[in-house]
C-alpha positions in Angstrom: -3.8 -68.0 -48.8 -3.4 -69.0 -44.9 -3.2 -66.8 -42.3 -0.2 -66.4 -39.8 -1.6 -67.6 -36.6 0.8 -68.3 -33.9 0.3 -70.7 -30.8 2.2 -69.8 -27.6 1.6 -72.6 -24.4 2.2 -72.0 -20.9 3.3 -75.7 -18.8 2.3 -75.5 -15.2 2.6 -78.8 -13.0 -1.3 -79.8 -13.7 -2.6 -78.0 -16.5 -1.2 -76.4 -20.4 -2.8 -73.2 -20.5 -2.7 -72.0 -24.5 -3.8 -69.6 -26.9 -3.5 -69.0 -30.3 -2.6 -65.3 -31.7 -3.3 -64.1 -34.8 -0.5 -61.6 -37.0 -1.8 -59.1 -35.7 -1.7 -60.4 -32.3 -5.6 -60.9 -31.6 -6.2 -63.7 -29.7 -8.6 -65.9 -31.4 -8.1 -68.8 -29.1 -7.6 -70.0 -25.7 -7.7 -73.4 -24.2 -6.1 -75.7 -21.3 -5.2 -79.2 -21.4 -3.7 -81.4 -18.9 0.0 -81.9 -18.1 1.4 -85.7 -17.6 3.9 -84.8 -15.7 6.5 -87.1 -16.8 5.5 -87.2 -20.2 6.8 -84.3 -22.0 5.8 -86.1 -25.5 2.5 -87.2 -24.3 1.2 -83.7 -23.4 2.5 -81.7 -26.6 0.6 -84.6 -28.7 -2.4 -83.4 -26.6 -1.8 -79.7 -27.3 -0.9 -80.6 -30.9 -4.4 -82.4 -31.1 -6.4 -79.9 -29.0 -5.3 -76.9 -31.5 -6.1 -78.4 -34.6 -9.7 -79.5 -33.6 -9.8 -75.2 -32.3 -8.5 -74.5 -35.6 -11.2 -77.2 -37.3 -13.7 -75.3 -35.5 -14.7 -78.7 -33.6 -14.0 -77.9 -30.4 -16.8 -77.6 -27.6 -14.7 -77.1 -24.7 -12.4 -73.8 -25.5 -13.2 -70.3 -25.8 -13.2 -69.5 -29.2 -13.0 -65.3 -30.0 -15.4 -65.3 -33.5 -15.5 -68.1 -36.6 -13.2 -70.3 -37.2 -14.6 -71.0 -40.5 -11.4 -71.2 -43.1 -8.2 -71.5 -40.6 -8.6 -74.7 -41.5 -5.5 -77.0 -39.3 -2.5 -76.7 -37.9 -1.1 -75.7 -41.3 -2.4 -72.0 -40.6 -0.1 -71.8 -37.8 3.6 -70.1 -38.7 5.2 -70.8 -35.4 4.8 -72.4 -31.6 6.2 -70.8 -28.6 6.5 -73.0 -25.1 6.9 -71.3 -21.6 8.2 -73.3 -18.5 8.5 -72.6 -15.1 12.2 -73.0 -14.0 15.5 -72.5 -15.8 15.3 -72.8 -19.7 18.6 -72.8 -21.7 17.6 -71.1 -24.8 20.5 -72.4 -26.4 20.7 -76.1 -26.1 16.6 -76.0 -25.8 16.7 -78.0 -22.6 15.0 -77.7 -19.2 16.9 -77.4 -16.3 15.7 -77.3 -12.7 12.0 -77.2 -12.3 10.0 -77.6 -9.1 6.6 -77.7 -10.6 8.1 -80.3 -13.1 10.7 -82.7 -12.1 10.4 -85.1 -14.7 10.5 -82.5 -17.7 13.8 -81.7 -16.1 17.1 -82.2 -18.6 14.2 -82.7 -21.6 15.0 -81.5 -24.9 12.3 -79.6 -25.4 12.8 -77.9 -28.8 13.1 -81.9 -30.3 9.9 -82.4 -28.6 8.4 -79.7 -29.7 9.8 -80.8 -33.6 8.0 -83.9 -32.9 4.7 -82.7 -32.3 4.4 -79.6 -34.8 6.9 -80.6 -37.8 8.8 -78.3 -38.4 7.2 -75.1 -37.2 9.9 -72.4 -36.0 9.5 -73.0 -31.9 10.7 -70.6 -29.2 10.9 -71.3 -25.5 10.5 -68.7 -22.5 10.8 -69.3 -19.0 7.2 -68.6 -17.8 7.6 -65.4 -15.8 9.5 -64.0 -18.9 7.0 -65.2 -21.2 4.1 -63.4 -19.0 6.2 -60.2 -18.8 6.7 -59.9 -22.5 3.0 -60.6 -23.0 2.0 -57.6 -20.1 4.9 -55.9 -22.7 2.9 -56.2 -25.6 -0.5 -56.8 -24.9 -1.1 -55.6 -21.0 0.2 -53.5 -18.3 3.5 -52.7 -19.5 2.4 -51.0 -23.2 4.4 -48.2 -23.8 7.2 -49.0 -21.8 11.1 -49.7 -22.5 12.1 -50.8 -19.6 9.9 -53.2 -17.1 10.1 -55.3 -14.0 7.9 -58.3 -13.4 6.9 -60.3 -9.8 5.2 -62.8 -9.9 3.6 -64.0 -6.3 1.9 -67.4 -6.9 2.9 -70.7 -5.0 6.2 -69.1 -4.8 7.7 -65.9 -6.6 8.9 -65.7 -9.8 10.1 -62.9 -11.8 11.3 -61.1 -15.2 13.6 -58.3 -16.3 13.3 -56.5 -19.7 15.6 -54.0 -20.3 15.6 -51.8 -23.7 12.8 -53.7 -24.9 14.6 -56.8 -24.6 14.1 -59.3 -21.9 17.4 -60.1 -19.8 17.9 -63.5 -19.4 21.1 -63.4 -18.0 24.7 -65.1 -18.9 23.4 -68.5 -17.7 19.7 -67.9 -18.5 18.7 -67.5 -14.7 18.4 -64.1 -14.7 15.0 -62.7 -12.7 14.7 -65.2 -9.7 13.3 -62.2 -7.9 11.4 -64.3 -5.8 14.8 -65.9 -4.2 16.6 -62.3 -3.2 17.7 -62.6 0.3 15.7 -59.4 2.5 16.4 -61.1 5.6 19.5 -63.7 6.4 17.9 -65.1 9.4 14.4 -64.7 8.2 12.1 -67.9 7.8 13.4 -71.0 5.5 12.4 -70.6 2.1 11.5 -73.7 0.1 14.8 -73.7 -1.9 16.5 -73.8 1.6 17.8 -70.4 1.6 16.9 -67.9 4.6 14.7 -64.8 4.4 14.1 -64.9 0.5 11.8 -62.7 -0.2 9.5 -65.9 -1.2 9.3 -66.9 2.5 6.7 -64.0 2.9 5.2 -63.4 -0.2 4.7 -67.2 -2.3 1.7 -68.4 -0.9 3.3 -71.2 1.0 5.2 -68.6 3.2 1.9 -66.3 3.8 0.1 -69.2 4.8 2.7 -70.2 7.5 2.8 -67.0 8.4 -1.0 -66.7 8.7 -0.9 -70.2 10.9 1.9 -69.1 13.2 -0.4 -65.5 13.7 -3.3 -67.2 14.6 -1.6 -69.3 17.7 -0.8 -65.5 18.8 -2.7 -64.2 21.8 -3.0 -60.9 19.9 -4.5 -62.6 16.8 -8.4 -61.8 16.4 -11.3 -64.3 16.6 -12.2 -64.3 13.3 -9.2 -64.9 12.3 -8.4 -67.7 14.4 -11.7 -68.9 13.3 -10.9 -69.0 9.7 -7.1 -70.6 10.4 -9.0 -73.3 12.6 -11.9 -74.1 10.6 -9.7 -74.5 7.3 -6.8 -76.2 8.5 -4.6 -77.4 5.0 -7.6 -76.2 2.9 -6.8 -72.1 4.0 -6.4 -70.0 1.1 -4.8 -66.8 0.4 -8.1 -65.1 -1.4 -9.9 -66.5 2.1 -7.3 -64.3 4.2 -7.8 -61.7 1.7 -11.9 -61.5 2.1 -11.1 -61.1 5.9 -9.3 -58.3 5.3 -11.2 -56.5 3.0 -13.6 -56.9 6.0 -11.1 -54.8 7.8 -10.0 -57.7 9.8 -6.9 -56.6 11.9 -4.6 -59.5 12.1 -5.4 -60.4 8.4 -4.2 -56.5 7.1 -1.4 -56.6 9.1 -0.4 -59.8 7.7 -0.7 -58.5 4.2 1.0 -55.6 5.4 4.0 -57.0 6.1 4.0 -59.2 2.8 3.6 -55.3 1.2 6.4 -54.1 3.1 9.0 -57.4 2.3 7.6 -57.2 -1.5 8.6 -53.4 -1.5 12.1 -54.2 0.1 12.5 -56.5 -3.4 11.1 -53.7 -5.4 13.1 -50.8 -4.0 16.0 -52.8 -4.5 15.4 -53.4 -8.2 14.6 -50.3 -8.6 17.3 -48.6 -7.4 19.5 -51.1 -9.4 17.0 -51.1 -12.8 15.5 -48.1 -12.7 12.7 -49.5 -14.7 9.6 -48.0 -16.0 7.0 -50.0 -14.4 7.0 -52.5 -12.2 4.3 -55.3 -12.4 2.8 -57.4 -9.9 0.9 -60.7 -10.9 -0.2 -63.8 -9.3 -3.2 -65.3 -7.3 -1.5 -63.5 -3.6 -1.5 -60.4 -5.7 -5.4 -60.7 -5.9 -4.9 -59.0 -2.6 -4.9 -55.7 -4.3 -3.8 -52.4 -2.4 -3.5 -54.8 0.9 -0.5 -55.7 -0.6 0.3 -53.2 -3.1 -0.1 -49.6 -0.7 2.3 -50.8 1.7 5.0 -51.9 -1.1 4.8 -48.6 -2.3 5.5 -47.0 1.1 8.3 -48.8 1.2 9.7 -48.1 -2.5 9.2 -44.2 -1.7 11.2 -44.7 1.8 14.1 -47.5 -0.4 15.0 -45.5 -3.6 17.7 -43.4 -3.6 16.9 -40.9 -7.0 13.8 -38.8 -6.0 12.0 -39.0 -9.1 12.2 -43.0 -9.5 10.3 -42.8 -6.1 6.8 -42.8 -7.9 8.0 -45.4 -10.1 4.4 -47.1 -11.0 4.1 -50.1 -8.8 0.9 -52.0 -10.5 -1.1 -55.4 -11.1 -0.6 -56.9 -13.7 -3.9 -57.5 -16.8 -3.7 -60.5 -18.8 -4.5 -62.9 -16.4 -3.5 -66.8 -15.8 -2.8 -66.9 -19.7 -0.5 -64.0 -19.7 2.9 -66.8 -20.2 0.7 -68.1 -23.0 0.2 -65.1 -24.3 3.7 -63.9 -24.1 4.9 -67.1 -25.4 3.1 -66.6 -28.4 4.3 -63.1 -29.4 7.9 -64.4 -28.5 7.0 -67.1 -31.3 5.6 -64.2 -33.6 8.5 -62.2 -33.2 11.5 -64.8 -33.8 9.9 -66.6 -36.8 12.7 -66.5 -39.4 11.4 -63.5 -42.2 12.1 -64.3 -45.6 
C-alpha cells in the first residue's frame, strides 16, 4: 500500500525551493534546486529528478525529516502543487506577468507540469497565496478564518483569505498589497507607479531610502559608515544590526517603513476586518523595528475600536512557507474518489 505524499514547489528567479508533505501534512522533505530561467521544462525535470532520488532515499544534499526506507519513487506521491511569483490564471494554468521570471511568462504551466509528473493532479498558487495558506495551516495563522498576508522581500507581495478561502479575485490579481498607493507623489515604485507602499517597504525602496539618509547632514557616523563602506553590497539585515544597536538614523528609517506598512494594514483592515494579519519576508527580519510602529499606526487608522488590537505578527514557516502552502493546496484539491 503507498502512502499519500504530496509535493508543493515554490519558483523564485534563482532557486525552486520544495518539500514534500505527507497525508497528514508532516513534512518529510525539503530541498532546493536551481531555476533556468527560461526553461520552464528544464527546471521541473530537475525537480521531478531531485524528488524521486529524496523519495529513493539517495539523496545527500536535502534535509530529510526521518527514513525514507519504503516511499519508494515518485509513485508514492498523490499530487504536485507549483507556486509562482506574479499573476497565475488558475483557469487556463498560464503565467502571466512576472518580474522575477520573464521568460516563464504566457507558459502553460499545468502542460508542463503533466510533462514532468504524468499525470499527477497539479495545482498552481501565486506564491504569496501559497505562503499564506501554508502560515493557514501549518504556521501563524492556525485557528483563524479570516487572514491577511504581506510579504516584504525585494518588493511586497501579498494574500487575502477570507472564510477560509483564499481570494484571488475576478481576474486572479487579487492581493497586490504591496502596489496600494499611501502616497501619490511619494517615491517611484519599480512598477512605475508613485508612493506604492513597495517604494518604502521592498528592500529596493529601503535601501534608497537608507542611501538618500546617509547624504543627510543629520544622518549619524555609523551610519554613513556602513552606507559608504557597502556601497551596492548594503543589506537590509546590515541596517537592521545598526539598529538593534540603537543606531538613530537606522530606527528612524525602520520607523518610517513601520509607519507606511501600518498605513497598508489599517487600510485592509478597516476594509477586511481579518483575523490576523501576517508579516513575512527577509525586511521583516527587522522585528518590532518595523512591526511596533505599524501597529501605532493600525490603532491610530481603524475605524471599529475592537479591530484596533487586530494581531499584527511575523510570520513562522520560513523561506519554504509557498512550498509548503503549495503543497497543502495540492493535498486539498486532489480529486476524492
Amino acid at each position: 500500500m503507498t502512502a499519500d505524499l504530496f509535493l508543493g514547489a515554490d519558483v523564485g528567479g534563482t532557486g525552486l525551493k520544495y518539500v514534500v508533505v505527507s497525508a497528514s501534512g508532516l513534512i518529510i522533505i525539503r530541498g532546493e534546486v536551481p531555476t533556468a530561467p527560461d526553461d520552464v521544462g528544464a527546471t521541473l525535470e530537475r525537480l521531478r529528478e531531485a524528488v524521486s532520488e529524496d523519495l529513493s532515499g539517495k539523496s545527500a544534499g536535502n534535509q530529510v525529516t526521518g527514513s525514507t526506507e519504503g516511499l519508494g519513487s515518485l509513485g508514492h506521491l498523490a499530487a504536485v502543487g507549483l507556486a509562482c511569483a506574479g499573476i497565475v490564471d488558475l483557469e487556463s494554468g498560464s503565467l502571466g506577468r512576472s518580474p522575477n521570471l520573464p521568460g516563464w511568462e504566457g507558459t502553460d504551466l499545468t502542460s508542463q507540469l503533466h510533462r514532468a509528473f504524468g499525470s499527477l493532479p497539479v495545482t498552481l498558487a501565486n506564491d504569496v497565496n501559497a505562503a499564506l495558506y501554508g502560515e493557514f495551516k501549518a504556521g501563524a495563522g492556525m485557528g483563524c478564518n479570516s487572514l491577511v498576508m504581506i510579504a516584504l522581500g525585494t518588493g511586497v507581495g501579498g494574500g487575502v483569505l477570507l472564510n477560509g478561502q483564499l481570494h484571488t479575485g475576478a481576474h486572479f490579481g487579487a492581493g497586490e498589497i504591496g502596489h496600494m498607493v499611501l502616497d501619490p507623489r511619494g517615491p517611484t515604485c519599480t512598477c512605475g507607479g508613485q508612493g506604492c507602499l513597495e517604494a518604502w517597504a521592498g528592500s529596493v525602496g529601503l535601501l534608497r531610502s537608507a542611501r538618500a539618509a546617509a547624504s543627510g547632514s543629520d544622518s549619524t557616523p555609523a551610519f554613513r559608515n556602513l552606507v559608504a563602506d557597502r556601497g551596492s553590497e548594503l543589506t537590509t539585515r546590515e541596517l537592521s544590526a545598526l539598529a538593534d544597536a540603537g543606531d538613530m538614523t537606522s530606527l528612524d528609517l525602520f520607523r518610517e517603513v513601520g509607519e507606511r506598512l501600518g498605513q497598508a494594514v489599517g487600510n485592509l483592515v478597516n476594509i477586511l476586518d481579518p483575523d490576523r494579519v501576517i508579516i513575512g519576508g527577509g525586511v521583516a527580519q527587522a522585528g518590532d523595528h518595523i512591526l511596533k510602529p505599524c501597529r501605532q499606526q493600525v490603532a491610530r487608522q481603524v475605524l471599529a475600536e475592537t479591530a484596533r488590537t487586530v494581531p499584527v505578527i511575523p510570520a513562522e514557516l520560513g523561506p519554504h512557507a509557498a512550498a509548503v502552502g503549495a503543497a497543502w493546496l495540492a493535498r486539498e484539491s486532489r480529486p476524492t474518489a
